[in-house]
N, C-alpha and C positions, 0 to 999 in steps of 0.2 A: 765459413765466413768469407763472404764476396770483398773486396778492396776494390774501391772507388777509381775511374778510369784517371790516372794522373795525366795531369795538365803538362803538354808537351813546353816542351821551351822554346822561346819566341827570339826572334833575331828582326832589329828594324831596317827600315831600308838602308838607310845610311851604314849601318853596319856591315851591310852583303853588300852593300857599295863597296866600302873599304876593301872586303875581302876578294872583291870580283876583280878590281886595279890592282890587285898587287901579282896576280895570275895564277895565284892558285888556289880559285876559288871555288865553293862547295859544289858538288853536285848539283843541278834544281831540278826537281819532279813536280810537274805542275799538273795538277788530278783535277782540273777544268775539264770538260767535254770539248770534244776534239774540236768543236765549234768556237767554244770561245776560245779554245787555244789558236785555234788559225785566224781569228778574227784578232786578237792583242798577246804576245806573250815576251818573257824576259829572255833575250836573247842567250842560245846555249843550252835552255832547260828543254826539259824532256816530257813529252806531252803521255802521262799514263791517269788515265781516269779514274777515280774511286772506286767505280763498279771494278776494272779491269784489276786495278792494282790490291783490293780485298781479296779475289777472286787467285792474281797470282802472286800472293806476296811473298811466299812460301820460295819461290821461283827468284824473286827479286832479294829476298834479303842476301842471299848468295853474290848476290853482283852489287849492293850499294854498303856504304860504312857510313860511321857517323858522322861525317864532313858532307851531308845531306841535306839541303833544305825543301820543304815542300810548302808549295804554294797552288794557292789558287786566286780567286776573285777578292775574298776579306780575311780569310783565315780561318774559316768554322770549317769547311770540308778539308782542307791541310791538317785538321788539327783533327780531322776524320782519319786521314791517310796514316796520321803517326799512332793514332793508336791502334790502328788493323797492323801495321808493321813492326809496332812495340811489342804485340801478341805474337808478333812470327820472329822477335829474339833482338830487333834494332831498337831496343828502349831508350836513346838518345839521343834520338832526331830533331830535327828545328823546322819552326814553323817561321814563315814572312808574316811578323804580325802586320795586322792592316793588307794582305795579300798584293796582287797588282795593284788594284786602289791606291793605298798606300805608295807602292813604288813610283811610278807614273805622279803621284802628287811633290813625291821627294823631287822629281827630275830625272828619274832612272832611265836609262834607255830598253824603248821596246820595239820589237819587231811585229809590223802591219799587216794586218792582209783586210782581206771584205769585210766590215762593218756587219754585225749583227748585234739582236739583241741579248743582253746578260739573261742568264736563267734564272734572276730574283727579278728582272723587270716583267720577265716572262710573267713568272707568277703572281705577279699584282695585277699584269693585265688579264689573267684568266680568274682570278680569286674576284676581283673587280667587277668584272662583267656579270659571273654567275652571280653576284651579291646580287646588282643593279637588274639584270635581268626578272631573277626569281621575284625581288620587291615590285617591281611592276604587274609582272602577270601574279602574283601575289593579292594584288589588288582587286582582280578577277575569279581569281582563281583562289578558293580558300585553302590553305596549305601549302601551296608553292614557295610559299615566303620562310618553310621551315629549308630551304635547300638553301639561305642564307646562311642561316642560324648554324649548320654544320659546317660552312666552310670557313666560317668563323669560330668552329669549336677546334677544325683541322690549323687554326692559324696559328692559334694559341698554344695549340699541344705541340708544334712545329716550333715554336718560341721556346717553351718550357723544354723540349728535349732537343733540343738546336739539330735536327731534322727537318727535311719536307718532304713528303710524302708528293705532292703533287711538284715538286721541283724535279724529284727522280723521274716522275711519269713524264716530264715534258723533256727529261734531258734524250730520252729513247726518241722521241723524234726527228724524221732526217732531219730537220733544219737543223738540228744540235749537233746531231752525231758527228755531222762532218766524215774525213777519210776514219778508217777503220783503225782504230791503234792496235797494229799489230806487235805483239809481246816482246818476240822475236827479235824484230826488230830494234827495239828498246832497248834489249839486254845486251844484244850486237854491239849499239851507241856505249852501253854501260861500259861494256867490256874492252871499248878501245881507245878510254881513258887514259890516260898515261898513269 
C-alpha cells in the first residue's frame, strides 16, 4: 500500500520575518532557477534548483536540519523540494507559503539583480501563442487547431498534478539557467553556518 505524499508545513511571511529579526533564523533553499534567483531573492537563502536539489538530496540532507525553509516563486515547487527531501530522511521541513510573492507583498526585504521573466509568465506566453497560432492556421489548415486542444489538455493535467511539463522544458534554457549552481558550493555555504 503506497501513502499519499504528505503536505509539507507552511510558515507565512511574517512568521520568517519574526524568525529572520531575532538572528537566528532558518536556513532558506530557494529551488527557483538560477534565473529567477538572480533576478529577485530573499536575502541569505541559497539558490539550489529542484532539478539540482532531487538529483542531490541525498548529498544535502547531510548538511541542512529542520530549521530549513524552502521557497520558491508560490510555493508548489518548495513544496516539490520537501517532498524529494522528506524521501532522503528530512520529513519536517517548511515551505514560505505564498513563496517570494507572498514575501515581497508582506514587505519582506529582497535582494535585485536584472529583471527577467517568471517561468509561469514564461509559460502562458508560450501555451498562449501555440493556442492562438494553431487556431489561426487552424483555419486553413484542417487539423492544426488539434495542437491547441493538447496544450490545453497538458494545462490541465499540469493543474491536476501541480506539475509542468513545459515549465521544466523552458526552465533548461539559458535565459533561465542563469550561472550554473554549483553543489559544491552550496554545501560549502551549508557548512559554514555557525
Amino acid at each position: 500500500m503506497t501513502t499519499a505524499p504528505r503536505t509539507p508545513a507552511e510558515l507565512d511571511a511574517a512568521a520568517l520575518r519574526a524568525l529572520a529579526e531575532d538572528g537566528s533564523g532558518p536556513r532558506l533553499l530557494d529551488v527557483r532557477t538560477p534565473g529567477e534567483f538572480h533576478a529577485v531573492h530573499l536575502p541569505g537563502a541559497h539558490n539550489v534548483p529542484l532539478d539540482v536539489l532531487r538529483e542531490h538530496r541525498a548529498e544535502l540532507h547531510h548538511h541542512l536540519d529542520e530549521d530549513t525553509v524552502l521557497i520558491c516563486r508560490s510555493g508548489a515547487r518548495a513544496a516539490q523540494a520537501a517532498q524529494a527531501l522528506s524521501e532522503a530522511g528530512l520529513p519536517h521541513l517548511r515551505v514560505l507559503r505564498g513563496g517570494v510573492t507572498a514575501w515581497e507583498a508582506a514587505g519582506g526585504p529582497v535582494t535585485r539583480g536584472p529583471a527577467r521573466w517568471e517561468l509561469e509568465r514564461q509559460v502562458r506566453l508560450v501555451a498562449g501563442s501555440l493556442v492562438l497560432v494553431s487556431g489561426l492556421v487552424g483555419l486553413a489548415v484542417p487539423g492544426v487547431g488539434l495542437i491547441g486542444t493538447a496544450v490545453g489538455a497538458g494545462l490541465t493535467f499540469a493543474a491536476v498534478t501541480n506539475t509542468c511539463a513545459m515549465g521544466l522544458l523552458l526552465a533548461k534554457l539559458p535565459y533561465n539557467r542563469g550561472p550554473r549552481t554549483d553543489i559544491g558550493s552550496v554545501i560549502a555555504a551549508l557548512r559554514s553556518r555557525p
